[in-house]
ZAMARGU-4260 file (C-alpha; in steps of 0.2 Angstrom, whole numbers, plus 5000, padded with zeros to 4 digits):
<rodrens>
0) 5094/5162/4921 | 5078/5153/4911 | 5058/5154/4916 | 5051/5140/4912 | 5042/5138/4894
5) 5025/5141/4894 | 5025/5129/4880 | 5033/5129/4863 | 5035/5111/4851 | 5054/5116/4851
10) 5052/5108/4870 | 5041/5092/4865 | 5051/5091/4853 | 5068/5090/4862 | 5060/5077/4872
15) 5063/5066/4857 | 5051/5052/4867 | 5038/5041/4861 | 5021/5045/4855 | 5007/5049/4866
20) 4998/5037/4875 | 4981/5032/4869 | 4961/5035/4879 | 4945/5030/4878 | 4936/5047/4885
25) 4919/5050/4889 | 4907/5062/4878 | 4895/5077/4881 | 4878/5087/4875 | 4883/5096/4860
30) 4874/5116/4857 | 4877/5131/4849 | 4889/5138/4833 | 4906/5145/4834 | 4911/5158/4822
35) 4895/5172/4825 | 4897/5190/4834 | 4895/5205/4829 | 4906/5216/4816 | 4910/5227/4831
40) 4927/5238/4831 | 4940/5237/4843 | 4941/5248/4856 | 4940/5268/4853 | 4955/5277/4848
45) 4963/5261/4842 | 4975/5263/4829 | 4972/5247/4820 | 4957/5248/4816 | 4955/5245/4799
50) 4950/5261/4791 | 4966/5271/4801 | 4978/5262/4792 | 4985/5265/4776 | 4984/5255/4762
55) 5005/5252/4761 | 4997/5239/4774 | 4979/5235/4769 | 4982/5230/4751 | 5002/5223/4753
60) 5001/5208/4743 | 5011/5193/4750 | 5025/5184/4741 | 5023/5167/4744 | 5039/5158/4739
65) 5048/5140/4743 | 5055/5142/4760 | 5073/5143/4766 | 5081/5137/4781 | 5082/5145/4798
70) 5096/5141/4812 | 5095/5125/4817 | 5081/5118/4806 | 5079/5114/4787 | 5069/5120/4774
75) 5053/5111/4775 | 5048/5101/4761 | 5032/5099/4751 | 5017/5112/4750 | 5026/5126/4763
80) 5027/5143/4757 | 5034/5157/4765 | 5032/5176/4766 | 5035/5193/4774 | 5022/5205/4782
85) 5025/5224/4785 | 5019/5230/4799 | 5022/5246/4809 | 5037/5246/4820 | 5024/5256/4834
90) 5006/5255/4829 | 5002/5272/4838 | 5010/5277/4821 | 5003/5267/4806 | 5014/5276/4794
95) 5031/5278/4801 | 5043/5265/4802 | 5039/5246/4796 | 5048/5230/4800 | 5047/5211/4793
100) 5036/5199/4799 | 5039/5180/4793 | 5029/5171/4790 | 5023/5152/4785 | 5008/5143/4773
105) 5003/5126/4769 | 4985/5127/4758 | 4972/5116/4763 | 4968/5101/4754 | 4951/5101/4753
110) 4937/5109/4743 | 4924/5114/4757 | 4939/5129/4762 | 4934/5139/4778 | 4949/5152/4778
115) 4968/5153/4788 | 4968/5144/4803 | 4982/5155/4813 | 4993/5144/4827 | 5006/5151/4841
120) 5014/5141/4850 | 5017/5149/4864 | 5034/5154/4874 | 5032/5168/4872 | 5047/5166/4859
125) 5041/5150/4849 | 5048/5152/4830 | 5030/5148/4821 | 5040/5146/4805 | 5048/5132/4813
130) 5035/5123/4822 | 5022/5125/4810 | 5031/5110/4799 | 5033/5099/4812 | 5015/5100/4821
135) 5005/5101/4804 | 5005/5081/4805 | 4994/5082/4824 | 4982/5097/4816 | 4982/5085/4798
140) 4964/5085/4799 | 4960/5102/4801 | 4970/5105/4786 | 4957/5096/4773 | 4945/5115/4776
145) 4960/5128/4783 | 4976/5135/4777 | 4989/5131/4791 | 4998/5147/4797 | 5009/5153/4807
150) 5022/5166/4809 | 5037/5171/4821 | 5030/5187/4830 | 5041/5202/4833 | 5055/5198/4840
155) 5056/5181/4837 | 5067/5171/4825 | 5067/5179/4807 | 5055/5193/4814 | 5069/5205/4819
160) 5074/5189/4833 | 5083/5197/4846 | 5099/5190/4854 | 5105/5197/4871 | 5121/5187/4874
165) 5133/5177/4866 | 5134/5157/4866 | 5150/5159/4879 | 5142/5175/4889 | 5127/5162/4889
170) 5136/5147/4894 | 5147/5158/4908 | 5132/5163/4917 | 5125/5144/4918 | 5137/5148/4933
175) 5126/5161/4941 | 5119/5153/4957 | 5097/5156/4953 | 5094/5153/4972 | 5106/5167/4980
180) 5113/5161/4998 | 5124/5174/5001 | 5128/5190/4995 | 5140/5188/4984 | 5128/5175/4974
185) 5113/5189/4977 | 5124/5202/4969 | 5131/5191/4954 | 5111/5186/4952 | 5106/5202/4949
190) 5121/5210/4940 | 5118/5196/4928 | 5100/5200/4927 | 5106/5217/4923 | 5118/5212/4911
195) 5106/5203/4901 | 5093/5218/4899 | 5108/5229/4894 | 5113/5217/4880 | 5094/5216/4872
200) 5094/5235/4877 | 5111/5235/4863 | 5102/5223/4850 | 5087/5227/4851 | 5088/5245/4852
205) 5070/5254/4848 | 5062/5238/4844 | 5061/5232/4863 | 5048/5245/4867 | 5038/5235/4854
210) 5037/5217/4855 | 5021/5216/4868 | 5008/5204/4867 | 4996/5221/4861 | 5006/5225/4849
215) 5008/5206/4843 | 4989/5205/4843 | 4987/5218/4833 | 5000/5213/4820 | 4988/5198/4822
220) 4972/5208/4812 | 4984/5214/4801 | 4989/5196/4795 | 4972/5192/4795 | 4967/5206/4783
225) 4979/5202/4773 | 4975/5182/4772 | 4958/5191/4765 | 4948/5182/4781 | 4934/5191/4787
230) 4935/5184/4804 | 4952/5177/4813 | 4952/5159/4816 | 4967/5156/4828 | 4974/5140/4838
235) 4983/5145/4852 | 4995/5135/4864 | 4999/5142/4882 | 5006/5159/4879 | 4998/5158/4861
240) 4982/5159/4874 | 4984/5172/4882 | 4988/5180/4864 | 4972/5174/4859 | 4963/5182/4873
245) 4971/5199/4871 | 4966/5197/4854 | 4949/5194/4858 | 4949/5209/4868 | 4957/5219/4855
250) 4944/5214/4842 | 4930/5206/4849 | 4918/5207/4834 | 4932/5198/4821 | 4933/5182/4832
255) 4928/5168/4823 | 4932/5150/4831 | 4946/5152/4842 | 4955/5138/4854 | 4964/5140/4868
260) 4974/5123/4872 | 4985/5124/4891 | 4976/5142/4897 | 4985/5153/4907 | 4979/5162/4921
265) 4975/5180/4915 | 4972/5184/4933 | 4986/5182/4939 | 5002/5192/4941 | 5021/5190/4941
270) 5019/5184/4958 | 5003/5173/4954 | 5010/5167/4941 | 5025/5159/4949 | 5014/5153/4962
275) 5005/5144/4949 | 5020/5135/4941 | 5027/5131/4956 | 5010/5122/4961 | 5008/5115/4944
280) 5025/5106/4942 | 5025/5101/4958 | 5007/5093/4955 | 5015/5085/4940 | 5031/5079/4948
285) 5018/5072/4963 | 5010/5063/4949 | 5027/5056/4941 | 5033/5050/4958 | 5017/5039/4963
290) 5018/5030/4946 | 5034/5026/4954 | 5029/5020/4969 | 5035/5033/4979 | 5027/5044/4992
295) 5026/5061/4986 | 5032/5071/5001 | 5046/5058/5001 | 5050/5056/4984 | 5049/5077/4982
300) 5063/5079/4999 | 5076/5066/4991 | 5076/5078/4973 | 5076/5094/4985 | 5091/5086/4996
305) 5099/5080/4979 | 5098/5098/4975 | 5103/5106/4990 | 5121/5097/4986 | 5121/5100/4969
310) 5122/5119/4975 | 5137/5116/4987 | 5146/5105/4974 | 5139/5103/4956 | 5142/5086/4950
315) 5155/5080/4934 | 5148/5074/4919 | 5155/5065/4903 | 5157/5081/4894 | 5166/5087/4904
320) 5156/5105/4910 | 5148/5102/4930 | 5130/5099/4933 | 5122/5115/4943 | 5108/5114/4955
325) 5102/5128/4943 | 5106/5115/4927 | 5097/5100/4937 | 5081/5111/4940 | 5079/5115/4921
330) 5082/5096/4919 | 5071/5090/4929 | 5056/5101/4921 | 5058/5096/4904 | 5052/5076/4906
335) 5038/5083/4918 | 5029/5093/4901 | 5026/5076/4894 | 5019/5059/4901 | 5030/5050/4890
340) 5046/5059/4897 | 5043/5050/4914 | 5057/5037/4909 | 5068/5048/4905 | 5069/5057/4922
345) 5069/5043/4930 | 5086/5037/4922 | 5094/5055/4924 | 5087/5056/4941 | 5095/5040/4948
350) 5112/5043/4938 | 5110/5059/4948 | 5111/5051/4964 | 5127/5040/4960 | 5135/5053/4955
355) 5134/5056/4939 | 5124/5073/4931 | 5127/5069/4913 | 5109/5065/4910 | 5100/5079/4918
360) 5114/5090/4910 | 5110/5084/4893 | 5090/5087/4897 | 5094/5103/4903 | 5104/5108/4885
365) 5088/5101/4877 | 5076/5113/4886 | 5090/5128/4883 | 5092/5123/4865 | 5110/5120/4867
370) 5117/5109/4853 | 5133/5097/4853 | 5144/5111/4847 | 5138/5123/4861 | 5128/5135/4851
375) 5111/5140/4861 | 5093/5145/4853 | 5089/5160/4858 | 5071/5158/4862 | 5072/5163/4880
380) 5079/5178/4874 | 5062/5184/4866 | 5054/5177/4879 | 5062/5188/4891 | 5059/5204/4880
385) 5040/5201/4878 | 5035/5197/4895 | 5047/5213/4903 | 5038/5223/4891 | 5022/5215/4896
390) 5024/5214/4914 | 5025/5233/4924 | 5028/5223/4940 | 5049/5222/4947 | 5047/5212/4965
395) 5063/5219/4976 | 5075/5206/4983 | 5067/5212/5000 | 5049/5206/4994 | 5055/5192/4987
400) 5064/5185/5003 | 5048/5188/5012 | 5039/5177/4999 | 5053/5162/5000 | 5045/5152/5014
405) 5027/5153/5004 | 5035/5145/4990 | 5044/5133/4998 | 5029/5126/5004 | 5019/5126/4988
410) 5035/5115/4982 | 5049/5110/4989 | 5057/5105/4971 | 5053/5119/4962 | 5047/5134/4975
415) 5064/5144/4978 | 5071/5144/4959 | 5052/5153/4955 | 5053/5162/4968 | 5070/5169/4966
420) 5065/5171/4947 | 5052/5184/4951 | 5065/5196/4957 | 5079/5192/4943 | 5070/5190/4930
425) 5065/5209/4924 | 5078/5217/4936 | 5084/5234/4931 | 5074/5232/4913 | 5079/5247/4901
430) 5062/5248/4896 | 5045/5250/4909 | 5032/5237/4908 | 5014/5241/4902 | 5000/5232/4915
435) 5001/5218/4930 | 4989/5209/4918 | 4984/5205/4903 | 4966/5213/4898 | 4954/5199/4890
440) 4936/5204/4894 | 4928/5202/4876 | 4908/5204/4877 | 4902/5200/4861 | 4914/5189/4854
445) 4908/5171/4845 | 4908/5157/4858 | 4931/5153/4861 | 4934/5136/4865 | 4946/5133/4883
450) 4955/5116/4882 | 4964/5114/4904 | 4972/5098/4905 | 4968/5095/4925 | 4990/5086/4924
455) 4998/5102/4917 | 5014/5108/4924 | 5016/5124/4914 | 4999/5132/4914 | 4989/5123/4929
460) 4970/5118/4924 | 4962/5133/4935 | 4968/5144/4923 | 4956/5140/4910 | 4943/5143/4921
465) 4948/5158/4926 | 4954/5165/4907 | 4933/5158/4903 | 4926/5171/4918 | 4936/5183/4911
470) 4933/5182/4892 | 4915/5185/4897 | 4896/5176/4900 | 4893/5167/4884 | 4912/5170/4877
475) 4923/5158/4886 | 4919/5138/4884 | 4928/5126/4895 | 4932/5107/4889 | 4941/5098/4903
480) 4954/5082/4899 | 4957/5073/4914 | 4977/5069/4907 | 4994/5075/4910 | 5006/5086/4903
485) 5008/5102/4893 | 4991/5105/4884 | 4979/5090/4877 | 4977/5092/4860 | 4985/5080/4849
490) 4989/5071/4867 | 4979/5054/4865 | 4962/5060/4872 | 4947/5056/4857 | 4937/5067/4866
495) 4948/5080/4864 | 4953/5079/4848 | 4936/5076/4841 | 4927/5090/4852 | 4940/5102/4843
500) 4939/5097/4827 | 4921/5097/4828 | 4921/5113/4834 | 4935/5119/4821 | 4929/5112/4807
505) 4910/5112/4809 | 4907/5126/4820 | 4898/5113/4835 | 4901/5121/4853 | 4902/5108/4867
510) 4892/5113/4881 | 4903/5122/4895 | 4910/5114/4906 | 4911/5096/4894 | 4923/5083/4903
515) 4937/5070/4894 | 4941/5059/4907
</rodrens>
């Protein structure tokens, strides 16, 4: 079973495509300065505050040092340095228990230094200390007044990563119908579900009452404290914006200029959230099949028909493993988070219909970070931990076939695998989740900058919207892109790119509601 990505550069990067396409976008009034607010504390009775936690944390000095490689990527080269942070294992006790945080740092080049500029890529389960490397060349501007940081949050990567299941327990439930038909299937579904919470439940072990987005966030004002910035500057992407808000939340008076790049929906719960998805990629696959020339409805009931056999009989591939209806979904999302990925699913999706699955197989391998040798990335693992952990609500099967036919209409492509995947996904969890939504409401916090890109699959544009509202009057600023894709910064929109940087680097607020068309 994998939920889709909310975005992390190891999927744009497995796209391996083309640059981005290039815009001419329209401007907007200026107003107003980022980085202001008052030096209020977080909320009362919260342990990380500043003056409740010792000074093993307060004062730890960072040892920066040439940086080694981790799984499947090198050592970067050049100016990257890397470090550990301790933080508390629970931050309800500041002094018990600590574990590693890892973390990355390219200085900034230029004299006129604001501070750290802190990125997430989202997931949630996106290595920082991998992407940070690769992504510094799109934020290379910024650089010339910020430190780029980033970090692998708990649970992630070389922060105490956890691994569920083995690369063959992994690849035998590739098998596992997502879109149970029949009993049997519905039992393996959710026995698989099971099986997979019991082996993070193994790994994990105390560690997997710990990995929320909170206790993130407040690791978060740690690192900040640490980095010896006075206010958190912070660049969040998809999951890294929900991040963002919580943090906001957290710490309203230590926001300093803050973007938010493909928002997600704070509003909206396990069950909202799939909704969303399901419009959202269908929205994008609607787009992707008119600048084919097809007619949506039609083009969207040839790949559900496709799939509809694929279930019955999977089809061979060169390598010899069986392309799944399950496998063809996942393949079919990955090209649909970038423009540029277009071609490639139009190749896979007419080799499909010959007969042949082997490239919607191998774009499936891409988006679950399966290499040639059959090894698997285990970023879905995390993501899974984090979200159960975040997430209190468990649909039943029972719910979930009452809510099949309302997914099926918001898309016929994509509606019954996220549907199916709101029962599954945290079924029989060893530990309970904490709310059905994320809590974001910062009065007080300097102006946040709310990038919705009107095309995108993953987190669709309402959700910045919505994230503004609930930031707070004055807090949240919405910029619109009118574009396609995951997120629109560093996409080929001027307007974008400039508003931000203006925003970043010299503190200009666009007025709300600015559009890039």
């Amino acid at each position: 079973m994998v939920r889709f990505l909310r975005w992390t550069a190891a999927v744009a990067a497995a796209l391996l495509l083309a640059g981005c396409v290039s815009s001419s976008d329209g401007g907007g009034n200026e107003k107003g300065d980022a980085g202001g607010g008052s030096s209020a504390a977080p909320p009362p009775g919260s342990p990380s505050s500043a003056t409740d936690l010792p000074a093993s944390l307060t004062a730890q000095r960072l040892d920066w040092h040439r940086c080694r490689a981790t799984g499947n990527s090198a050592a970067p080269s050049g100016d990257w340095r890397c470090a550990t942070l301790k933080v508390p294992l629970d931050w309800s006790k500041p002094n018990g228990t600590t574990i590693g945080l890892a973390l990355i740092r390219a200085r900034a080049t230029g004299g006129d230094r604001i501070g750290s500029l802190l990125f997430n890529f989202g997931g949630p389960g996106g290595s920082g200390v991998s992407t940070m490397p690769y992504y510094a060349a799109t934020v290379s501007k910024l650089r010339a007044r910020y430190d780029l940081v980033s970090w692998d949050p708990r649970g992630v990567g070389a922060s105490e990563g956890v691994r569920c299941r083995s690369d063959r327990e992994i690849a035998a439930a590739e098998d596992v119908d997502a879109t149970p038909d029949t009993p049997a299937e519905e039992k393996a579904y959710l026995q698989d579900a099971a099986d997979f919470g019991q082996g993070c439940r193994k790994a994990a072990g105390p560690l997997l009452a710990h990995v929320s987005t909170t206790d993130t966030a407040r690791d978060m004002d740690l690192m900040r404290q640490v980095l010896g910035d006075p206010k958190m500057h912070y660049f969040g992407i998809s999951y890294g914006t929900e991040l963002g808000g919580v943090y906001a939340h957290l710490f309203p008076g230590r926001v300093g200029r803050l973007i938010l790049d493909a928002v997600v929906d704070p509003t909206a719960d396990t069950v909202g959230h799939a909704e969303n998805q399901a419009r959202g990629f269908q929205r994008a696959l609607d787009d992707y099949l008119k600048s084919t020339g097809q007619a949506p409805a039609q083009g969207s009931r040839k790949i559900a028909d496709l799939l509809k056999r694929l279930d019955a009989r999977p089809l061979p591939t060169s390598s010899g493993r069986k392309l799944t209806q399950t496998l063809a979904v996942t393949g079919i999302v990955l090209p649909l988070y970038s423009e540029a990925g277009w071609p490639r699913l139009t190749s896979a999706l007419a080799s499909a219909q010959k007969g042949d699955g082997s490239q919607l197989l191998a774009l499936a391998d891409d988006y679950n970070e399966r290499d040639s040798a059959g090894h698997y990335g285990t970023t879905s693992h995390s993501q899974r931990v984090i979200s159960c952990l975040d997430d209190r609500q468990r649909p039943t099967v029972a719910e979930t076939r009452q809510r099949l036919a309302r997914f099926e209409r918001i898309s016929p492509v994509f509606g019954d695998y996220l549907g199916w995947d709101t029962a599954g996904w945290c079924h029989d969890w060893p530990v309970p989740g904490q709310s059905d939504t994320p809590q974001v409401s910062a009065p007080g916090a300097a102006p946040i900058l709310l990038v919705g890109n009107t095309g995108d699959p993953a987190t669709p544009y309402e959700g910045a919207r919505r994230m503004a509202d609930a930031l707070g009057k004055g807090v949240g600023v919405e910029l619109t892109w009118k574009g396609e894709g995951h997120g629109a910064y560093g996409n080929g929109s001027d307007c974008v790119d400039s508003t931000v940087n203006a925003y970043l680097l010299d503190g200009t607020v666009p007025e709300d509601g600015k559009v890039c068309s």
